[in-house]
C-alpha positions as CSV (number, residue, x, y, z in Angstrom):
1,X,1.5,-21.4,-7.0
2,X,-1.2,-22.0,-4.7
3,X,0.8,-22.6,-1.8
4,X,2.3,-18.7,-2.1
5,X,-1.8,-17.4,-2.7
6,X,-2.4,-19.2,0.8
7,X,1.0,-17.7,2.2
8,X,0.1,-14.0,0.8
9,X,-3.5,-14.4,2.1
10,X,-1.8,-15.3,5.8
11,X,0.5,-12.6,5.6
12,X,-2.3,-9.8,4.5
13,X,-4.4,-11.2,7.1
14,X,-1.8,-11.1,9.8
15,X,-0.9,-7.5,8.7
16,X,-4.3,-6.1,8.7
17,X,-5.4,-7.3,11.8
18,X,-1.5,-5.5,13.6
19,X,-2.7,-2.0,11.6
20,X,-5.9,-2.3,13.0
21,X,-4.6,-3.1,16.3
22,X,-2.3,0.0,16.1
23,X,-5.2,2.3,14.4
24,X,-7.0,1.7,17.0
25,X,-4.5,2.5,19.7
26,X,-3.8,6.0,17.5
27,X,-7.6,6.8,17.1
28,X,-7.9,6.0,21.5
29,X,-5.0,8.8,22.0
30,X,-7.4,11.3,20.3
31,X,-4.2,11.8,17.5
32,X,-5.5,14.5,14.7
33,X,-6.7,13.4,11.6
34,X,-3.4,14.0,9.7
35,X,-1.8,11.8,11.5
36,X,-4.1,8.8,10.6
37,X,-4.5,9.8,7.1
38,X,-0.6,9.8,6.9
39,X,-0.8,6.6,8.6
40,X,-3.0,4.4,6.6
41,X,-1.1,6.0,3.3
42,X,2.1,5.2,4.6
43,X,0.8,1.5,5.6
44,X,-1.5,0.9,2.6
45,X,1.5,1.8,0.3
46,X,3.9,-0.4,1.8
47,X,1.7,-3.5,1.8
48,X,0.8,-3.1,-2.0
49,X,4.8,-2.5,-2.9
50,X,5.6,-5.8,-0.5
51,X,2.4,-7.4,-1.8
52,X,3.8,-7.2,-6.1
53,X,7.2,-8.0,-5.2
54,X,6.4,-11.0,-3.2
55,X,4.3,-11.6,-6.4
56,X,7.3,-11.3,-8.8
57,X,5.8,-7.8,-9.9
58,X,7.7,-5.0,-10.2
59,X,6.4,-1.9,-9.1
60,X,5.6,1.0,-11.8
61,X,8.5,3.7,-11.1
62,X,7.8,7.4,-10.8
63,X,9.5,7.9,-14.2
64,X,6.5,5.6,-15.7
65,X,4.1,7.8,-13.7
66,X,4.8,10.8,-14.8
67,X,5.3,9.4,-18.0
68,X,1.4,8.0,-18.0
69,X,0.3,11.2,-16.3
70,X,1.5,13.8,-19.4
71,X,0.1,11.2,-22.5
72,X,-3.4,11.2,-20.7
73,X,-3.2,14.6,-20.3
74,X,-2.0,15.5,-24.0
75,X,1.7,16.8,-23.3
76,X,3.4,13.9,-25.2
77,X,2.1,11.6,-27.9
């Protein structure tokens, strides 16, 4: 168990410091701010989804979402 933490903490650590390398490589082209907001949501989102599977952790599905979404908003009971 703690070997995988140590391997999950390498792997973060090797992924943040490529998207920062990249980021800054986008921001030095003078790319507009869409483009680097899509980025980092695109990026952040596909570390957390890689992150809970390599942690045995399924990802909610949309279904569940939506699902969550209409009981806290008082559609369904």
């Amino acid at each position: 168990m703690i070997i995988m933490n140590y391997n999950m903490l390498s792997v973060l650590l090797a992924f943040i410091i490529m998207e920062l390398y990249n980021l800054r490589r986008l921001i030095s082209n003078k790319e507009s701010i869409k483009v680097l907001i899509t980025y980092v949501v695109i990026t952040a989102s596909s570390l957390v989804i890689g992150l809970l599977l390599a942690a045995g952790r399924r990802p909610a599905s949309p279904a569940e979402w939506i699902q969550w979404i209409f009981k806290m908003i008082g559609v369904v009971k």
